[in-house]
N, C-alpha and C positions, 0 to 999 in steps of 0.2 A: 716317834713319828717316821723315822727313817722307816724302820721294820714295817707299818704300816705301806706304806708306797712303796718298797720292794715287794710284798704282800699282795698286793693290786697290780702289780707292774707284771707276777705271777701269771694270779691268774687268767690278764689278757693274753697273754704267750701259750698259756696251755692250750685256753680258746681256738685259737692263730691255729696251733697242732693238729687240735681236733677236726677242726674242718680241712685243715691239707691234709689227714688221711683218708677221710670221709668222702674226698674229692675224686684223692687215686684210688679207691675200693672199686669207687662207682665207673670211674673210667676203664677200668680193668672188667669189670661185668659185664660193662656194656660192648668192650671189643671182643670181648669173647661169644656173644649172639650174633656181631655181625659176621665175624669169622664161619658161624656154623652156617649164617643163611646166604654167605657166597659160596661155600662149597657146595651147597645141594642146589645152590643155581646153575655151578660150572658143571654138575654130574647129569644135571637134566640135561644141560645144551649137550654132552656126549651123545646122551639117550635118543635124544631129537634124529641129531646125524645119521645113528646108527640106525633108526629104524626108516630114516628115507632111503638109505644106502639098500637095506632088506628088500624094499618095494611097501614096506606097511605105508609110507606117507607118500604122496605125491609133492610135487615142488610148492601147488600152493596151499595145502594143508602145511608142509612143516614150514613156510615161509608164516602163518597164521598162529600156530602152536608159538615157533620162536617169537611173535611177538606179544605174546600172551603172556608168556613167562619173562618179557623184558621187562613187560608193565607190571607184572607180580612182585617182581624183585624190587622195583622202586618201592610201590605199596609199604611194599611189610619194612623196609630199613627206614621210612620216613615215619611211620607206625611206633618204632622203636626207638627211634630220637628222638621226639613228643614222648614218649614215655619215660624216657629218661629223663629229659628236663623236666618232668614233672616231680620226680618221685628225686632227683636234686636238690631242687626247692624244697619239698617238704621235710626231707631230713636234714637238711640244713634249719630252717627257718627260725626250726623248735631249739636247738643248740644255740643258736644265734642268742635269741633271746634271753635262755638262761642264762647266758653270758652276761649281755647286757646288765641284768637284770640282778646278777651277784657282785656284778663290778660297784655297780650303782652304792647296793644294800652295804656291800667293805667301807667303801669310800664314807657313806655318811656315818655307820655305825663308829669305825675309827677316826674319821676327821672328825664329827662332835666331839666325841668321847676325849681328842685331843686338846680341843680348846677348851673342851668344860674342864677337862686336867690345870688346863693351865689356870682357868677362871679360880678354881677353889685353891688352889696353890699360892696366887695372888692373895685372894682373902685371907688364909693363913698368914702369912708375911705381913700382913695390912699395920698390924701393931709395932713390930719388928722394924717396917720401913717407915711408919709414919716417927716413931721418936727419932730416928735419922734425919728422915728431912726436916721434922718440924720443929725438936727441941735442940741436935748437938748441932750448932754451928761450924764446928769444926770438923764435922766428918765432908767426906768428898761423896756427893750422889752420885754416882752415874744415873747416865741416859735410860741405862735397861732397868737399873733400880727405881728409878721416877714413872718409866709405862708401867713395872709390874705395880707400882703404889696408886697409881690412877688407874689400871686394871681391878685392883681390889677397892678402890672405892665406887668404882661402877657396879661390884657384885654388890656390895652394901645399901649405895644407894637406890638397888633397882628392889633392897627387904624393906628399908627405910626412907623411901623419897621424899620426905618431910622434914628432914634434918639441915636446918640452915647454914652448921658451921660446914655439914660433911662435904653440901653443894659449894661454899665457899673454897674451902680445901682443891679439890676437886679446880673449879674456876682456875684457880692459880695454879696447879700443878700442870692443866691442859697450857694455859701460858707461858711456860716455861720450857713445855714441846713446843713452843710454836705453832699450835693448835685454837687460831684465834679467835673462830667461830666457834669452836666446841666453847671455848672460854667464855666468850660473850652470851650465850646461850644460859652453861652455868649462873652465870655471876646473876642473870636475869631469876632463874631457877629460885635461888638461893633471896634475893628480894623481895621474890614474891610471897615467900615465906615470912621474911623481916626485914618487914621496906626501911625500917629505920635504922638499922643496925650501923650504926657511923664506920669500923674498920669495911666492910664490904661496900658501901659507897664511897669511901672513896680508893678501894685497888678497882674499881670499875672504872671509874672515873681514870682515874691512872692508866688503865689498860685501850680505854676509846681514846684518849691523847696519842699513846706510843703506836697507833694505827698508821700516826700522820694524815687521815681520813676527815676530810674537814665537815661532812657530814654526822660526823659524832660528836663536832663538838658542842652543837648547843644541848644535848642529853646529858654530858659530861658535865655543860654548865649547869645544868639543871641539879644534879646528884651534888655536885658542887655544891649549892644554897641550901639543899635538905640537912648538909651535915652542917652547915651553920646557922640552920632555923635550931639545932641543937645543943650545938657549942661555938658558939659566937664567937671563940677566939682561935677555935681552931687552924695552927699556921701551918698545917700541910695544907688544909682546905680553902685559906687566905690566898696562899699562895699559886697553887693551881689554879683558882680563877680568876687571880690577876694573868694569866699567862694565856688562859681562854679569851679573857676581853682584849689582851693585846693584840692576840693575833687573830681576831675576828673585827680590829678597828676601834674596839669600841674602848675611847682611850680614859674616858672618865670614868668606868666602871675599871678599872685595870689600876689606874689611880687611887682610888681609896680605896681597893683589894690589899695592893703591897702598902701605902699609908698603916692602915689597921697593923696589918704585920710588922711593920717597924716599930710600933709603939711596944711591941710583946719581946721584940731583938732588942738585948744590950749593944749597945753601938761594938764593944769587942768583940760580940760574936762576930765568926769569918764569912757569915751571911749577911752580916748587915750592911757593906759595902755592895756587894752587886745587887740588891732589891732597891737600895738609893738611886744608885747608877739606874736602872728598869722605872722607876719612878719619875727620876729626871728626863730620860726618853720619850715617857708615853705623855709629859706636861710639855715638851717640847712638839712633838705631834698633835698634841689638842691644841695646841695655839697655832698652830700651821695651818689647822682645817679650821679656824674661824679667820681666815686670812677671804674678802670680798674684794671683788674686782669689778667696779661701775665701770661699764661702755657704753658711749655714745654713739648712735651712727646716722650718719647723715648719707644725702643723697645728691649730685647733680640733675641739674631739669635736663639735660639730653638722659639719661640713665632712665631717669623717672618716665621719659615716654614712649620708652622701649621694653619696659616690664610688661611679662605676659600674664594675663588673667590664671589667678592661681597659682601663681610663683610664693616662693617657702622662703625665708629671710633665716640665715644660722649665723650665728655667734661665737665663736670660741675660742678657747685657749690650747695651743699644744708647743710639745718642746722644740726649740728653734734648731734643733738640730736632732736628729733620731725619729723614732717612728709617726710617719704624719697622723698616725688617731689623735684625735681631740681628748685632750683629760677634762676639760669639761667642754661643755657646749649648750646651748642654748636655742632651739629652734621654735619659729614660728609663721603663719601666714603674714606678708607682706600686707600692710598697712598705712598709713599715715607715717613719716618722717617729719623731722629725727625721731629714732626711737633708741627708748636710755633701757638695757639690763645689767641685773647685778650676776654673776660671776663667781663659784664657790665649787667645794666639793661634794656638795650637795647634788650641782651638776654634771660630774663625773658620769663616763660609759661603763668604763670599767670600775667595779669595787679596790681593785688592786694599782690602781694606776688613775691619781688625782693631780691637779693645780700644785697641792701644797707638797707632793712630790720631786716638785720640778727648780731646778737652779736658776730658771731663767725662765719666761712666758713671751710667746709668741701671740700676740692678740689677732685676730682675723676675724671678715666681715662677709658673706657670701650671699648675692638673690642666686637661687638656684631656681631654673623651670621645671625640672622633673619631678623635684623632693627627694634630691639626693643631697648628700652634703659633700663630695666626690665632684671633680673638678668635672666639665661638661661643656662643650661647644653652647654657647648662649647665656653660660653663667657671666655675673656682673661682680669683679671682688674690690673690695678694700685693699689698699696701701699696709700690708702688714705692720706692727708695731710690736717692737720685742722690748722688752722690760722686764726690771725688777722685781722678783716676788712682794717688795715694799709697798708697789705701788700702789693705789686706791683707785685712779680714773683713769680712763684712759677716750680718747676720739679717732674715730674709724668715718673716712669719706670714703661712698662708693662711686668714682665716678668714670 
C-alpha cells in the first residue's frame, strides 16, 4: 500500500516538473523575440535622426515617421504576448490532463486492487478465524482478528446471502465492534431467512435491550414471546421479559415472567434469590398503582358567583415538597358542586413519575379561567391537604 502512494505521490511531482520546465522554455522564447524587436526599434529611431540631420526628413515628417514606429512597436509586442498566452495554454492543457488522468487510473487501479487483496485475504482466514472466535474459548481474539473475520464473511455472504447462521454470525461479530446498526440490520437479515430460529431471536432481543433505547423494547418484547410460542420454558427468554415488562411498568406481565422462571430454578441455584427479590418488587408496585384516592370538592356561595363562563375545575395530587407537576391530575369544566373524583395512576402526566411513586400526597383543588392548571391572577384554590399514601378520601373546600 505504501509503494502504491509513494507511486502516485511520483508521479504528481514529475507532473509539478514538467510544467516548471515547460514554463521556463516558454519564458526564455518569448524574451528572446522581444529582445530582437527592441533592437530593430532603437535602430530605426537612429535611422530616423539620422536622416532628418541629412535634410532627407523635415521636422514634421520625422516628427510623423517617429510616431509611427512608436505605435508599430506596441502593435507587434502586444501581438506577441497574446501569442504567447495562447500557445501557454495549449501545451500546458494537454500535460495537465494526462496527469490528471494517470494519477486518477494509479489511484483506482492500486487502491482496489488493495482492498480487493485484503477482501480475498480475509475469505482465506475465514476458517482459520472462524474456529478461534467460534469454537476455542480460550484463545484471545484481537480487534484486527475479529474485522478481518467479519471482512470475510461480508465476501461470503455477499456469494451466499441466504445463509441464516452466516448472517447470524456476522450480527454478533458487528456487535462486538460496537457496530450496532450494522448488527441490528444483520440480525434482521438473518430472520428474515429463519424467523423462528430461537438462538437468533433471542441475541436480537439481547442486543435491542443492551441499546438502553427504549424504543426497542416492545420488538424485543415481541421476539421475546416468538421464542416462547416455542419453548414455553425457555429461562433466558422468561427471564428477559420479565425485565422488558418491568421496565416498561407493566408489573403483572413481569410478575409471572419471573413466577414461571422460578418454578424451573432450584431454590439453590444462585439465581433464584434475586428473581424472588425482582418478583417481590414488581408485586409491591402493582399493589402501589391499585392505590385510589376519592376527592371531594366543595364550593363557597361568594366563590360560586365570581366564576367565569368557561372556567376548567383541576384536581390533583403532587409531592409536597419537590417538583410542583402533578402525578396525577384530574381536569374538567366547571359544573354543578360538590363534585366527588377518584384519583390513581391511571391519572398520571408522566409515565415515569405517578401517585404511587410518592411517600407523601399533597391533595389540591383549582377553578382556573384560562385552562391552565398553573397558578394565575383570577384562579380560586382549595386548602391544600397533604396525606398518607393510605389514605382513600379526602375533602377539598374552595373558598
Amino acid at each position: 500500500m505504501i509503494v502504491h502512494i509513494a507511486l502516485i505521490i511520483a508521479v504528481a511531482l514529475a507532473g509539478g516538473l514538467f510544467f516548471l520546465l515547460i514554463g521556463r522554455r516558454q519564458r526564455d522564447q518569448q524574451r528572446t523575440r522581444l529582445d530582437v524587436n527592441r533592437e530593430l526599434y532603437e535602430q530605426r529611431k537612429l535611422e530616423l535622426v539620422q536622416e532628418r540631420e541629412d535634410g532627407l526628413l523635415n521636422e514634421n515628417a520625422f516628427k510623423r515617421a517617429n510616431s509611427e514606429l512608436d505605435k508599430r512597436f506596441v502593435t507587434e509586442n502586444s501581438e506577441l504576448e497574446q501569442v504567447h498566452d495562447q500557445q501557454v495554454g495549449r501545451h500546458i492543457w494537454v500535460p495537465a490532463v494526462v496527469v490528471v488522468v494517470l494519477t486518477v487510473v494509479l489511484y483506482s487501479l492500486f487502491g482496489s486492487w488493495s482492498l480487493q487483496r485484503e477482501a480475498d485475504n480475509a475469505l482465506e482466514r475465514l476458517p482459520e478465524l472462524g474456529k478461534k472466535v467460534l469454537t476455542n474459548s480460550d484463545a484471545q481474539t484481537t480487534r484486527e482478528e475479529l474485522e478481518t473475520f467479519a471482512l470475510g464473511l461480508r465476501q461470503r455472504l455477499a456469494k451466499e446471502p441466504d445463509d441464516a447462521v452466516a448472517w447470524l454470525v456476522y450480527a454478533r461479530s458487528m456487535s462486538a465492534l460496537g457496530q450496532l446498526e450494522q448488527s441490528i440490520e444483520a440480525y434482521k437479515k438473518s430472520l428474515s431467512i429463519e424467523p423462528d430460529r430461537v438462538g437468533t431471536l433471542l441475541s436480537y432481543a439481547q442486543l435491542l435491550l443492551q441499546t438502553g433505547d427504549e424504543s426497542f423494547m416492545p420488538e424485543a418484547a415481541r421476539k421475546l414471546q416468538r421464542v416462547l410460542e416455542q419453548e414455553h420454558g425457555n429461562e433466558e427468554a422468561l427471564s428477559l421479559l420479565g425485565f422488558v415488562a418491568f421496565q416498561r411498568g407493566d408489573w403483572e406481565q413481569a410478575i409471572t415472567a419471573w413466577e414461571l422462571l422460578l418454578q424451573q430454578i432450584p431454590e439453590a441455584d444462585e439465581r433464584y434469590q434475586p428473581v424472588a427479590t425482582a418478583v417481590a418488587d414488581a408485586k409491591q408496585r402493582l399493589s402501589a398503582t391499585e392505590q385510589q384516592l376519592t376527592v371531594t370538592v366543595t364550593i363557597s356561595t361568594a366563590v360560586r358567583e365570581q366564576i367565569p363562563e368557561g372556567a376548567t375545575l383541576f384536581v390533583y395530587v403532587r409531592a409536597p415538597e419537590g417538583p410542583g407537576m402533578p402525578a396525577a391530575v384530574i381536569r374538567q369544566p366547571v359544573g354543578e358542586f360538590p363534585v366527588t373524583v377518584t384519583l390513581s395512576d391511571a391519572n398520571a402526566m408522566l409515565p415515569d413519575y405517578r401517585m404511587s411513586q410518592l411517600n407523601q400526597w399533597q391533595v389540591m383543588a383549582r377553578i382556573s379561567a384560562d385552562e391552565q392548571i398553573d397558578a394565575a391572577p383570577g384562579d380560586f384554590d382549595a386548602e391544600p391537604v397533604i396525606t398518607e399514601p393510605s389514605t382513600t378520601q379526602v375533602e377539598l373546600k374552595i373558598q
